[in-house]
N, C-alpha and C positions, 0 to 999 in steps of 0.2 A: 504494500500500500504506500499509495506518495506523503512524502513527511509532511507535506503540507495538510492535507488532510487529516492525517494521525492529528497535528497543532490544533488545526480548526475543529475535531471533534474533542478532543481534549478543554477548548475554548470553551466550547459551546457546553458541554456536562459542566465547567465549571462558574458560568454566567448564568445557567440551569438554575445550579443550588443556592450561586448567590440573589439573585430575582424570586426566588421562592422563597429562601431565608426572611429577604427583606421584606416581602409582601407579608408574612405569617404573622411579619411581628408588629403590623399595623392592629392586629388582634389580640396583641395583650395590653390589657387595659392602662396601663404607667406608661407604655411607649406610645398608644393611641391620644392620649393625653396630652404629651410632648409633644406630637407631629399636629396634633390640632393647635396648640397655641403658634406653631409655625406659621399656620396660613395668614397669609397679610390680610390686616382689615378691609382693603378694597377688592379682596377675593373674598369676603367672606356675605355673606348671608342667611336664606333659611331655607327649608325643603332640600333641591339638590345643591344648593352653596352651602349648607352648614357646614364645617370646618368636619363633624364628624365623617358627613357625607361624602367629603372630600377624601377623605381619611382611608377611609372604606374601600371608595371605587378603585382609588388610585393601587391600594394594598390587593386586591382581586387581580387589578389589570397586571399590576407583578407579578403574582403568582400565574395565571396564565400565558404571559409573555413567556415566562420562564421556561415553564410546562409546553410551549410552542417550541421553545430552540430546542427541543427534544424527539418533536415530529420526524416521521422517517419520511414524510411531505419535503423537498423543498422550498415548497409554494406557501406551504405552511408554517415553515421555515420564516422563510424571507417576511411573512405577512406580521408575524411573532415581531423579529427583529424592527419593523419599520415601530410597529406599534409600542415597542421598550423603549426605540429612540423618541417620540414621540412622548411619550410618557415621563422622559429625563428633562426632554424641553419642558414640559407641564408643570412640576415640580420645580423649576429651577428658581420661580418666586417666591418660594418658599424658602430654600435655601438663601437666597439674597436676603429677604426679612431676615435670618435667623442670622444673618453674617451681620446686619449691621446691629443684633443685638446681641453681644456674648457675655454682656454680663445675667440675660436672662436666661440662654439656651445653653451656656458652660462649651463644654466639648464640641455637643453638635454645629454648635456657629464656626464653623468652617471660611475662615475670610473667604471673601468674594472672586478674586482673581483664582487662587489654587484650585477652589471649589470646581468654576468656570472648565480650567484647563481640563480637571479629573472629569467632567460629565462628558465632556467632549472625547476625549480620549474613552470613557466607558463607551459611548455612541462609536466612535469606530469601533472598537473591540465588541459591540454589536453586532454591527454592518459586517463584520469579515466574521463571526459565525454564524450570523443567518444567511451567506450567501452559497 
């Protein structure tokens, strides 16, 4: 088998558990908590804007993205990956709020610029195992 794909199936089981790691843990209630005070006040609302709601979809659409880069589908594949990229851009004002506030969010306020570079860098390392 070409090493390349040995890498990229390796990628992909390991983007798997972490997308599914991360989505699970939108479901325990201390970290659903945390992720809901992330959401910036101008994202937030009621019905499907409530912060939990937010909270929720987004921890689902992980777990499924995840569970997608694991189709024996390419198509299903590829559809996984656009939709995790997708999802990192979603997210990413959430992360900004949380960066400009670290004395409220400790660890996770991840400054703005590194954050940036790492979501993008996740988004290709995406892109090259759901392709």
């Amino acid at each position: 088998m070409d090493a390349f794909l040995v890498a990229q199936w390796v990628l992909r089981v390991v983007l798997a558990i972490v997308f599914v790691a991360m989505g699970v843990l939108h479901f325990v209630p201390r970290v659903q908590r945390g992720m809901q005070a992330m959401v910036p006040p101008a994202m937030r609302g009621t019905g499907l804007r409530s912060p939990r709601t937010i909270v929720v979809v987004s921890g689902v659409a992980e777990i499924l993205g995840g569970l997608g880069l694991l189709a024996p589908w390419p198509t299903v594949r590829f559809a996984a990956g656009i939709g995790l990229i997708a999802l990192l851009v979603a997210v990413f004002p959430a992360n900004a709020y949380a960066s400009r506030h670290p004395e409220r969010f400790g660890a996770t306020a991840v400054p703005l610029v590194p954050r940036l570079v790492a979501q993008i860098v996740l988004g290709a390392l995406v892109l090259v195992a759901a392709i």
